[in-house]
N, C-alpha and C positions, 0 to 999 in steps of 0.2 A: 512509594514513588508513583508519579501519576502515571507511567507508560507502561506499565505491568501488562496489558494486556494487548498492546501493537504487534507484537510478534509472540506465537508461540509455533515452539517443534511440533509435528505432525508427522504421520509415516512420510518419506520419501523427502522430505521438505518443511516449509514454515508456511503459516495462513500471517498474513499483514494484515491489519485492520485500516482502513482508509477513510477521509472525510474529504470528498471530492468537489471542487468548489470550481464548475464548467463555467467556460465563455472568457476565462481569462483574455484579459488584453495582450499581456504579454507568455512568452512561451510556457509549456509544461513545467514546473517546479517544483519541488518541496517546501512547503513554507512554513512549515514546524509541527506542533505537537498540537490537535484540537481535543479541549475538554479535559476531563482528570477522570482519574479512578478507573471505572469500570469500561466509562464512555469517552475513554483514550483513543484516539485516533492520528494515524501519520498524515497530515494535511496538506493536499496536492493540490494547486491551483492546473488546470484546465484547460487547454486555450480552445478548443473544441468546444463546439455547445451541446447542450444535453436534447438531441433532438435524436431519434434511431437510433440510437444506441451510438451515437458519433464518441463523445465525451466514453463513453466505456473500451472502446477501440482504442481512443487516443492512451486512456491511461495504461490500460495493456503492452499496450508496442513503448510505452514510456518506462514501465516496471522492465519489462525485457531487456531494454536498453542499461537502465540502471544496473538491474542484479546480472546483465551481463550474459543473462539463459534466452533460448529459444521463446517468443513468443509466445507456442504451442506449449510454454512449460507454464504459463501465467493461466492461471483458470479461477474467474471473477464465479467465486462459491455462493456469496449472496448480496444482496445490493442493488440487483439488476437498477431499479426505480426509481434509488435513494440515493442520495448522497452520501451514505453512510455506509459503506463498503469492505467485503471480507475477500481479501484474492490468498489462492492457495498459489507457491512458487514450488517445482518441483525441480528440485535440484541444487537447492539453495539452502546450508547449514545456516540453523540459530545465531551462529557466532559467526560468518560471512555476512548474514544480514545485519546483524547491529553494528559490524563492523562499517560495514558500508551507511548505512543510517546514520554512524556517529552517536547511538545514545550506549549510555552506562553499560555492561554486561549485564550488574546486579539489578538494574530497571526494567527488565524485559522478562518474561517468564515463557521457560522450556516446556 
């Protein structure tokens, strides 16, 4: 399955894989799955532009809201630059995030 690699367990928590697509018009959303295989990504539209770190802020305080944890629990691991983005959620089971994701249990790897 192509999202094998959006979520995996880590100590304490799960790393999301992210493909962040700033400046949206309209608000912050999920807008599906970008790419297959390895360069799986959960694909966020933006609405913040990628100027200072704006677009990384926004989608932080977005993930918190979603998975429902502290801000301070969302820690943007690598990506700073990219659009292509690794956040670690601490506090947040494998199986609470696919739940809340909505994909497969058996598409996602622990």
């Amino acid at each position: 399955m192509t999202n094998d690699v959006i979520l995996r367990s880590v100590a304490g928590g799960v790393t999301l894989a992210v493909r962040a697509l700033p400046g949206a018009k309209k608000k912050t959303a999920i807008l599906g799955i970008y790419c297959e295989g390895e360069m799986a990504r959960l694909k966020i539209a933006v609405q913040a532009p990628a100027i200072d770190g704006r677009a990384n802020s926004a989608l932080i305080e977005f993930l918190a809201e979603f998975f429902g944890i502290p801000k301070s629990s969302v820690e943007l691991m690598s990506g700073e630059l990219s659009r292509s983005k690794v956040f670690l959620l601490r506090g947040v089971t494998l199986q609470q995030a696919r739940d809340l994701i909505g994909q497969p249990a058996q598409g996602l790897k622990a």
